[in-house]
PLY file of the C-alpha trace (Angstrom):
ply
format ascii 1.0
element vertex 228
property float x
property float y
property float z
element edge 227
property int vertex1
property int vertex2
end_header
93.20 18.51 -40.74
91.38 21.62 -39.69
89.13 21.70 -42.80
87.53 18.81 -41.81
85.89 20.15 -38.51
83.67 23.05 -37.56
85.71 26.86 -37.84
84.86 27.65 -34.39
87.39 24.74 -33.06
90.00 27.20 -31.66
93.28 27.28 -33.78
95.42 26.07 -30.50
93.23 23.17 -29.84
93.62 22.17 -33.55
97.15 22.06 -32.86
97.19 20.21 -29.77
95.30 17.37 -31.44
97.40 17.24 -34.14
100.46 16.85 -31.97
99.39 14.60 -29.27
96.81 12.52 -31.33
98.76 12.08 -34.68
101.89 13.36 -33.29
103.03 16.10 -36.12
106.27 17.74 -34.64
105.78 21.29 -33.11
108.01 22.83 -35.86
105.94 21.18 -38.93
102.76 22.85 -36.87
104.26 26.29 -36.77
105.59 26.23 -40.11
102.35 25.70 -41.86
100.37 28.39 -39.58
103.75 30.49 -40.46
104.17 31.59 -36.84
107.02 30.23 -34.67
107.31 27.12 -32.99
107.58 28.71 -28.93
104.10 30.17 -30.75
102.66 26.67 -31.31
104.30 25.37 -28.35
102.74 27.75 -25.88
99.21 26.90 -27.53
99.74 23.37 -26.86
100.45 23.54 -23.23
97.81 26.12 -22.36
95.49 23.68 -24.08
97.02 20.84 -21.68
96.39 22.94 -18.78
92.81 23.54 -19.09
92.12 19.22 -19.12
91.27 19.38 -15.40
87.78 21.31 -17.03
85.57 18.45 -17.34
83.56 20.33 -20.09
87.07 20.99 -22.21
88.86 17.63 -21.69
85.26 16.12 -22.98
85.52 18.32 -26.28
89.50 17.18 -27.02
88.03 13.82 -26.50
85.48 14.28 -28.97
88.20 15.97 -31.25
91.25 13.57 -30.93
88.18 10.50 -31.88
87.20 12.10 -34.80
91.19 12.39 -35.99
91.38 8.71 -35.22
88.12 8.14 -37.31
89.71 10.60 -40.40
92.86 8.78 -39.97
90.96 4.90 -40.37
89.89 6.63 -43.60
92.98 8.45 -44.81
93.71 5.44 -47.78
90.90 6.03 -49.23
91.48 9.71 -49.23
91.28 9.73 -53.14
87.61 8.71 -53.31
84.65 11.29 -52.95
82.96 9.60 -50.14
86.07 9.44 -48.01
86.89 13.16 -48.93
83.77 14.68 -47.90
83.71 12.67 -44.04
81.79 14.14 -41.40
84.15 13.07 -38.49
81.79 14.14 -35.87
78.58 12.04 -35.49
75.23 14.30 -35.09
75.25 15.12 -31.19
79.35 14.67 -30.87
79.84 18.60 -31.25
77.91 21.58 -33.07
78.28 22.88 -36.38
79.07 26.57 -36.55
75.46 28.03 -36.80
74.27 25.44 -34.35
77.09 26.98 -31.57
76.10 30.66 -32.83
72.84 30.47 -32.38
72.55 28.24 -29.26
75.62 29.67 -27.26
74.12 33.39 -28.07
70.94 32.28 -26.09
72.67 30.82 -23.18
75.77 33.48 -23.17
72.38 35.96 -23.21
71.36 34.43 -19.97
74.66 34.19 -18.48
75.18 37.83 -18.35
71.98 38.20 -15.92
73.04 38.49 -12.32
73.47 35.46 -10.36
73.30 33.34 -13.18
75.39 29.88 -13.89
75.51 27.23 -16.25
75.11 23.95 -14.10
76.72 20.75 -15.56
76.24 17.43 -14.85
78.74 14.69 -15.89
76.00 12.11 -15.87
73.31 14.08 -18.03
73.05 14.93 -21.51
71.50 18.74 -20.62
72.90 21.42 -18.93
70.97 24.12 -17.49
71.26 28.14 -16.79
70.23 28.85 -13.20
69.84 32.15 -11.53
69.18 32.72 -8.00
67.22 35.28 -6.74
65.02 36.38 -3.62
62.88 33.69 -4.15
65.01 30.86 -4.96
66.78 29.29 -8.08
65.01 29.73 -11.67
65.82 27.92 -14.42
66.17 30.20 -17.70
67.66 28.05 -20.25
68.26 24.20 -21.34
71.40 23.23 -23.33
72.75 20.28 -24.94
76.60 19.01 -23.26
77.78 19.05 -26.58
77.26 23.19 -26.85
78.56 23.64 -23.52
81.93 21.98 -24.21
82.65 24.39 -27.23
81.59 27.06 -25.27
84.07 25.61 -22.94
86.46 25.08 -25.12
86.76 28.68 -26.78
87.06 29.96 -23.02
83.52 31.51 -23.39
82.60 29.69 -19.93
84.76 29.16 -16.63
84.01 26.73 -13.95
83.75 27.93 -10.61
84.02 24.98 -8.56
84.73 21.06 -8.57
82.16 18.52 -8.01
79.86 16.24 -9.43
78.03 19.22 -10.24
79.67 22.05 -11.95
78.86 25.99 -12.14
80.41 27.61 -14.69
80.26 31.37 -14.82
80.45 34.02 -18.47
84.05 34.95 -18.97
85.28 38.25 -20.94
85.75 36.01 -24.06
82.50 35.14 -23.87
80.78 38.62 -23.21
82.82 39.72 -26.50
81.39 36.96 -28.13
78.23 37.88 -27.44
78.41 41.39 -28.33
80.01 39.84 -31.63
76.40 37.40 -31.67
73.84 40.12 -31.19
75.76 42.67 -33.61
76.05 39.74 -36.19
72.51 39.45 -36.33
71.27 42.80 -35.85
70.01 42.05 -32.09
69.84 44.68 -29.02
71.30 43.49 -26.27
68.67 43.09 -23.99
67.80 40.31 -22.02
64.30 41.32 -21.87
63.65 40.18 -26.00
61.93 36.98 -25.49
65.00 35.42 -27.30
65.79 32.85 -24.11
63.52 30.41 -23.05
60.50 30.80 -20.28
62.52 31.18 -16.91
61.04 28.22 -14.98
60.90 28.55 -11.14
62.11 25.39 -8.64
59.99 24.41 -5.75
61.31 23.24 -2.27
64.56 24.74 -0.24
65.62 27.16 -3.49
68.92 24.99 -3.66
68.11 22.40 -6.02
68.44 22.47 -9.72
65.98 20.26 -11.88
67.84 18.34 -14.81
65.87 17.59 -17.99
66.89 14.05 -19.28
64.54 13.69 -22.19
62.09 10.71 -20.22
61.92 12.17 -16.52
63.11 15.51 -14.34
65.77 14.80 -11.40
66.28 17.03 -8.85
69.98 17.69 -7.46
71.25 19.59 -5.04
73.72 22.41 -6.52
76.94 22.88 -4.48
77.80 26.14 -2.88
80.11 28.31 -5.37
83.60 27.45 -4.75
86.58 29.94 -5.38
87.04 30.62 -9.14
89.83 28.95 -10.37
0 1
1 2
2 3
3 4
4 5
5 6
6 7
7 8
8 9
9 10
10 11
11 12
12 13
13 14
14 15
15 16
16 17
17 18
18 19
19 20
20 21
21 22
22 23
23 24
24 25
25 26
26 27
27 28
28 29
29 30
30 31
31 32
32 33
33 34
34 35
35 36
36 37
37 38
38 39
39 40
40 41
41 42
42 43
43 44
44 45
45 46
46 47
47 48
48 49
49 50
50 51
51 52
52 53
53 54
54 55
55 56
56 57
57 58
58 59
59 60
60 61
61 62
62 63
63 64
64 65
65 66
66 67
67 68
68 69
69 70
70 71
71 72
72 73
73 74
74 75
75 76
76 77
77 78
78 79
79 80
80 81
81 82
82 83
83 84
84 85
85 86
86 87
87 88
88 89
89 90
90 91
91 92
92 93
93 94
94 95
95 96
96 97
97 98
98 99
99 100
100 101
101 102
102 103
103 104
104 105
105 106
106 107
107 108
108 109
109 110
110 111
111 112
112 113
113 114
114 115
115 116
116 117
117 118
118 119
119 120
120 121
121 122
122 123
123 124
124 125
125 126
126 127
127 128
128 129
129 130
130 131
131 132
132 133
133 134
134 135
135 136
136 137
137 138
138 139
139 140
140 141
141 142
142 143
143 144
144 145
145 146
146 147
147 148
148 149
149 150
150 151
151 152
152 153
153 154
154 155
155 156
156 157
157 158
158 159
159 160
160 161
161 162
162 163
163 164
164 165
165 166
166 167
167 168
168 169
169 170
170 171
171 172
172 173
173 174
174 175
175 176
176 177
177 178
178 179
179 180
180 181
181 182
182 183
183 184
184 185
185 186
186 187
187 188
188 189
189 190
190 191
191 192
192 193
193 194
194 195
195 196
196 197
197 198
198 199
199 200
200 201
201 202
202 203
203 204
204 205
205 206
206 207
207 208
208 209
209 210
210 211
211 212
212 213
213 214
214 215
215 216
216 217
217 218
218 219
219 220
220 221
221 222
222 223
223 224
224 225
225 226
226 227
């Protein structure tokens, strides 16, 4: 199954589908990644644990449709067509260079002080935001789908619950950066002109302005919560 989808889907995730969604027995699992089945089995209910992340539950979604979609197609397996299926549709998740090069400009802005990554559940975009003396400024734009692999290879943590979610940079995803900027021969300043324009908010410096592709909505942004 895995060489059908992107290599960044984490190894532990590929497993979980592959257990609950076509419901291949732990031991088969651990057998052909040759590790042991407590490995496998641990991988599956850290996995399982991390649902209650909106951002993660909405990328196993995404994965566990497009097993169901390779699964529709699985008797045909023998023609060309069927063999080289795309189960992901264009926006459902990124491609590997797509998540390189768009998570290394938002991880790059996520590593400034005071910044988040604000998520809506009802929008398509999520946005950087970093508050300062005068307010919140919006540094980068993001599409969901980005933001749930980021999610999903623990490069992003959420800080609070809500309707609107902060998440906040995690280790993971400062060594992925590193991993970015070395990869492609980038310093790793923030000052490179890499990230977008930083683009200030008017009003009471507690609202974050959502691009939705026809018209900009304003919501308030809850206070940080505890991190989980």
């Amino acid at each position: 199954m895995s060489r059908k989808f992107p290599e960044w889907v984490p190894v532990g995730a590929l497993h979980y589908i592959a257990h609950t969604e076509n419901g291949e027995p732990i031991r088969v699992l651990a057998r052909a990644a040759g590790c042991h089945a407590s490995t496998v089995l641990r991988q599956i209910r850290k996995v399982e644990l991390r649902r209650d992340d909106p951002l993660v539950d909405a990328a196993l979604r995404k994965l566990g449709a497009a097993v169901l979609r390779l699964n529709r197609h699985a008797p045909l397996s023998g023609n060309k067509e069927a063999a080289d299926m795309n189960p992901f549709s264009e926006q459902a998740m990124p491609d590997d260079a797509t998540l390189a090069r768009e998570s290394m400009r938002v991880l790059r802005r996520l590593c400034e002080s005071g910044a988040v990554l604000a998520v809506a559940a009802d929008l398509d975009k999520a946005v950087v935001v970093r508050d300062g003396p005068q307010g919140s400024t919006r540094t980068a734009v993001v599409a969901n789908s980005v933001a749930q692999a980021m999610a999903l290879k623990d490069w992003i943590t959420p800080a609070n619950t809500g309707r609107i979610i902060r998440y906040h940079i995690t280790t993971a995803g400062r060594n992925a950066l590193g991993a970015f900027l070395q990869r492609f021969g980038m310093a790793p300043s923030s000052s490179s002109g890499f990230a977008e324009a930083a683009t200030s908010f008017q009003g009471q410096g507690a609202g974050v302005r959502f691009w939705t592709g026809k018209k900009t909505r304003v919501r308030p942004v809850p206070r940080l919560g505890k991190a989980r």
